[in-house]
Structure formats: structure tokens, C-alpha cells
C-alpha positions as CSV (number, residue, x, y, z in Angstrom):
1,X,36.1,26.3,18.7
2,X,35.0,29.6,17.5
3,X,31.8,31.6,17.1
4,X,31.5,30.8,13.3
5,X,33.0,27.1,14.1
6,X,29.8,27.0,16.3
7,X,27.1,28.4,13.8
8,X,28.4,26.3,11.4
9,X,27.6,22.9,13.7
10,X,24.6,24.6,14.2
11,X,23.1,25.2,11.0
12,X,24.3,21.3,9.8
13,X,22.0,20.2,12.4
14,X,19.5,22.9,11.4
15,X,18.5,23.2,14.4
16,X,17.6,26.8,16.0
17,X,19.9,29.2,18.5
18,X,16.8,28.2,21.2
19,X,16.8,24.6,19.8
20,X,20.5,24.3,20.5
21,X,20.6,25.3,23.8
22,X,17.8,23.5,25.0
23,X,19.8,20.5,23.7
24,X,22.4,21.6,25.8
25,X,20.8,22.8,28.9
26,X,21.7,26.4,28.4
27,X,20.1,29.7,27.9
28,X,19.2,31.5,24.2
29,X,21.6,34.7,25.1
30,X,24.7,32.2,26.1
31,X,24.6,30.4,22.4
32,X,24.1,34.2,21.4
33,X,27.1,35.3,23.1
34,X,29.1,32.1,22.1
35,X,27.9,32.8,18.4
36,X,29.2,36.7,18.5
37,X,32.3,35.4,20.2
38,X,31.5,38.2,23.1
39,X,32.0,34.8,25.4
40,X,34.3,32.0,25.2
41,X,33.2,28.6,24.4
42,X,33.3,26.2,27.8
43,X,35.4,23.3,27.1
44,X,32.4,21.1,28.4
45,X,30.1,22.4,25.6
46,X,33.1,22.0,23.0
47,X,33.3,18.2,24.1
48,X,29.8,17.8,23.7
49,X,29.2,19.2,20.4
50,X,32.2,16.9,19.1
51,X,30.8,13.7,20.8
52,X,27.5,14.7,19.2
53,X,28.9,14.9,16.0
54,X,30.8,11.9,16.2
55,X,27.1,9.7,17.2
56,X,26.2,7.6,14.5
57,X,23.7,9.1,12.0
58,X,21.0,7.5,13.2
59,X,21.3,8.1,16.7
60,X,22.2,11.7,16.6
61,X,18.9,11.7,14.3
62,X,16.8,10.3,17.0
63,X,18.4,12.7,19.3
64,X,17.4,15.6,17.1
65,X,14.1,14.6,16.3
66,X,13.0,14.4,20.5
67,X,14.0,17.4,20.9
68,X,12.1,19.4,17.7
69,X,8.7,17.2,18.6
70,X,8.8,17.1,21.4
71,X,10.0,13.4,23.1
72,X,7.3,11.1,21.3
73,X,8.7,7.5,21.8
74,X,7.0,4.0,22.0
75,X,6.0,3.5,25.6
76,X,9.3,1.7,27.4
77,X,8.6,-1.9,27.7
78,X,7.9,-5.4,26.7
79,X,5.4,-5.4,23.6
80,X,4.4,-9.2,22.4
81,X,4.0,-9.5,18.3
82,X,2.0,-11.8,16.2
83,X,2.3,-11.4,12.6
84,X,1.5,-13.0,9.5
85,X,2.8,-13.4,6.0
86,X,2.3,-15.2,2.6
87,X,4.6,-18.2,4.5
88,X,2.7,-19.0,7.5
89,X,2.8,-16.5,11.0
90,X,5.2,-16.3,14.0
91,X,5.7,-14.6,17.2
92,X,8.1,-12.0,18.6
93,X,8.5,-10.3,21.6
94,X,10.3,-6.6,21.2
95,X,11.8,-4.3,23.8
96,X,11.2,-0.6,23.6
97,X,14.2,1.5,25.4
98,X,14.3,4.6,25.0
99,X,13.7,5.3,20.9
100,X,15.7,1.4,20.5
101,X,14.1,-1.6,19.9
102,X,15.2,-5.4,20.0
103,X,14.1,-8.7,20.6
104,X,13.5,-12.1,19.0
105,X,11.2,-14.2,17.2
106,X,9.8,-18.1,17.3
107,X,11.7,-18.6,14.3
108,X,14.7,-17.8,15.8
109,X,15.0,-14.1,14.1
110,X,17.0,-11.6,16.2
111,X,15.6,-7.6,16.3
112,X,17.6,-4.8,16.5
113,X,16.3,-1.0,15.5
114,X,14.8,2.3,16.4
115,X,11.9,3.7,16.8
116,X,11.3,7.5,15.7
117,X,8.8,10.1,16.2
118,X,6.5,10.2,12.6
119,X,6.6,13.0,10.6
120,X,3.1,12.6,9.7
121,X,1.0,12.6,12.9
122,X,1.6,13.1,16.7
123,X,1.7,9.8,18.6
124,X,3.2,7.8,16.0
125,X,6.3,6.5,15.9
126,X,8.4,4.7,12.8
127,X,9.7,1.8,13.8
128,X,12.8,0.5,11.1
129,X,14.1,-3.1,12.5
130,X,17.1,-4.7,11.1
131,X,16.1,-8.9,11.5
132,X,19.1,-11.1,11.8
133,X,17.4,-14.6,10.2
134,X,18.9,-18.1,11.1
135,X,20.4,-20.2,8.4
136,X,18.0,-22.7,6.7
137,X,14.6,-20.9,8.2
138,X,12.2,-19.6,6.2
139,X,10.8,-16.1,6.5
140,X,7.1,-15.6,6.8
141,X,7.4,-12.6,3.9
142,X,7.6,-15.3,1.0
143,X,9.3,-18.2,2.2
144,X,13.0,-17.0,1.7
145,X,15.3,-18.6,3.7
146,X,19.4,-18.7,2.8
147,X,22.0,-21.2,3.9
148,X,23.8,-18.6,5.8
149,X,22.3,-15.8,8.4
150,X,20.9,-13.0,6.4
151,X,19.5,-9.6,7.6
152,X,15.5,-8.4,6.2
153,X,15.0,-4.7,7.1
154,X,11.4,-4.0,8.0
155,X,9.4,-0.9,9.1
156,X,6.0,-0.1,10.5
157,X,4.1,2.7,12.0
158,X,2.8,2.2,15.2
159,X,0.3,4.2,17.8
160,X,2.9,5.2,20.8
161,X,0.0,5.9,23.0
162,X,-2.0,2.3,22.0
163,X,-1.7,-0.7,24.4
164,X,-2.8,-2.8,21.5
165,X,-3.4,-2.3,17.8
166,X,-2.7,-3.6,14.3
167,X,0.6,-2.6,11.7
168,X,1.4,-3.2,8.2
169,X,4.8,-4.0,8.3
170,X,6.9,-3.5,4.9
171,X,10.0,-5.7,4.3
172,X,12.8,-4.6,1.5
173,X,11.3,-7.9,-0.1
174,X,7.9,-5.9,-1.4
175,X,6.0,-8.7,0.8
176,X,4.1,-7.0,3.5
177,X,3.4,-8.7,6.7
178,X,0.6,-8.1,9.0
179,X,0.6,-7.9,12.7
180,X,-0.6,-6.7,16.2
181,X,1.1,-5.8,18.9
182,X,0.2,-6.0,23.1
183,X,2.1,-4.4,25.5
184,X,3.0,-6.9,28.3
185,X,4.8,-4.7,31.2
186,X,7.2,-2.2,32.0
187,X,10.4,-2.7,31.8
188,X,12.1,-2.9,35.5
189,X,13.7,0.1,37.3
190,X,15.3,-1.7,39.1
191,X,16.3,-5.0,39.9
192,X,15.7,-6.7,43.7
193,X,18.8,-8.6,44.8
């Protein structure tokens, strides 16, 4: 990998010579020297930069994002969820891990997503959820159920810093679902045999 090789990857992620090393653990004047080709670039740091690149959008996103804001996430741990829609409510418990989010639902709905640092305001994070809903069960956002698994993508803002609080939730259905949320516990550090 070159110097301009390098400032190219660079200015895709638009990220800054001091952002960059800090993502790598490195001083300003070594991305400097890398960039002027006055230094070769380590092998290590050439592996990196392609594994980075090859991260799935989102991911490598989320990645960035920590690292321009400043590591804003949803509180690790175990959050319970009540919500309520035009069809009746339901509740879900969701993991926070680290900027992921998953868990399941009393209707049977499976969770999977991310949760991102907010553009708009510090201590909020976006949280987008992929739900995978069982066949034949109808969705609290207007009834809609399918004869076959289907996926409704929601998101929601939510206080990272809150214990408990309220969200609109927004489904790709136009049918917005209330809900609160309580934290329950950490999540374990380690396991006791």
C-alpha cells in the first residue's frame, strides 16, 4: 500500500489524519509520514485498513461514528420493553452489546439491530431493529400478519443515559408504536462455573 493508496482510504472514510490514527492506536506524525511515503506502511496497519474496509457498511459505520463522538452507546445490558400499537401491546426484552441489539418478543418476534450515536443530541442513540415475525401472528402496528416469517424494520430514539423512559417507535408500515423501556441488569462479565 502506498502513501496516496492510504490518503485515499482515508478521505473515503472522511475521517481526519488525527481521526485515523486514533482509530489505529498511532500517533498524528506516523499517518503523516505513511501519507508522504517518508515511512513505510507496517504490514499490521495494511491488514487492518483492508479488514476495515471489508466490515459490513453498517458496522464499519458504527465503528466510525464512536470514534468522531466520542463512544455514546446504549448502556450494556438487559432493557425490558412494553409497547403498544393500533393491534393490541406486547412485551420484549432487548440486549444492548456494544452498539448491537437483539432479543425477542411475547409474540414470538425475534430482534436483531444496532444502536448508533444521534446526530441530533448527545446521549441519544438511534436504535434501527430488523423484527423477524412468526407466521400467522399478528403485529401490534396494524394487525399484519403473513403466512410465512416476514421481517418489519423499526427505529426509535432512545436516552443512552435514562434507566427508564418512553420512545416513539416508527415501523416501515407508517403505524407508530409506542413504548417504554426499563433497564433490568448488566449484562455478566463473566460467568461462575
Amino acid at each position: 500500500m502506498t502513501g496516496n493508496e492510504l490518503k485515499e482510504v482515508i478521505n473515503s472514510l472522511r475521517l481526519s489524519q488525527a481521526e485515523f490514527a486514533k482509530l489505529l492506536g498511532v500517533s498524528v506524525g506516523a499517518v503523516s509520514q505513511w501519507l508522504s511515503d517518508t515511512r513505510s506502511i507496517p504490514g499490521p496497519v495494511e491488514a487492518f485498513v483492508g479488514l476495515f474496509m471489508r466490515l459490513p457498511p453498517p458496522i464499519r459505520e458504527f465503528e466510525l461514528m464512536n470514534l468522531q463522538k466520542g463512544n455514546i452507546i446504549m448502556k450494556n445490558g438487559m432493557y425490558l420493553i412494553h409497547f403498544a400499537g393500533t393491534n393490541g401491546d406486547g412485551y420484549a426484552t432487548l440486549t444492548f452489546q456494544d452498539g448491537l441489539v437483539y432479543g425477542f418478543d411475547t409474540g414470538g418476534g425475534h430482534y436483531d439491530g444496532v444502536a448508533r450515536v444521534s446526530a441530533l443530541s448527545n446521549g441519544v442513540v438511534d436504535v434501527s431493529l430488523r423484527v423477524r415475525m412468526p407466521p400467522n401472528v399478528a403485529s401490534v402496528a396494524g394487525g399484519i400478519s403473513q403466512p410465512f416469517e416476514w421481517v418489519l424494520n423499526v427505529t426509535t430514539k432512545i436516552d443512552a443515559n435514562a434507566e427508564r423512559g418512553n420512545a416513539d417507535v416508527h415501523t416501515e408500515l407508517g403505524i407508530p408504536i409506542q413504548a417504554t423501556f426499563q433497564r433490568m441488569r448488566d449484562l455478566p462479565t463473566a460467568i461462575a462455573a
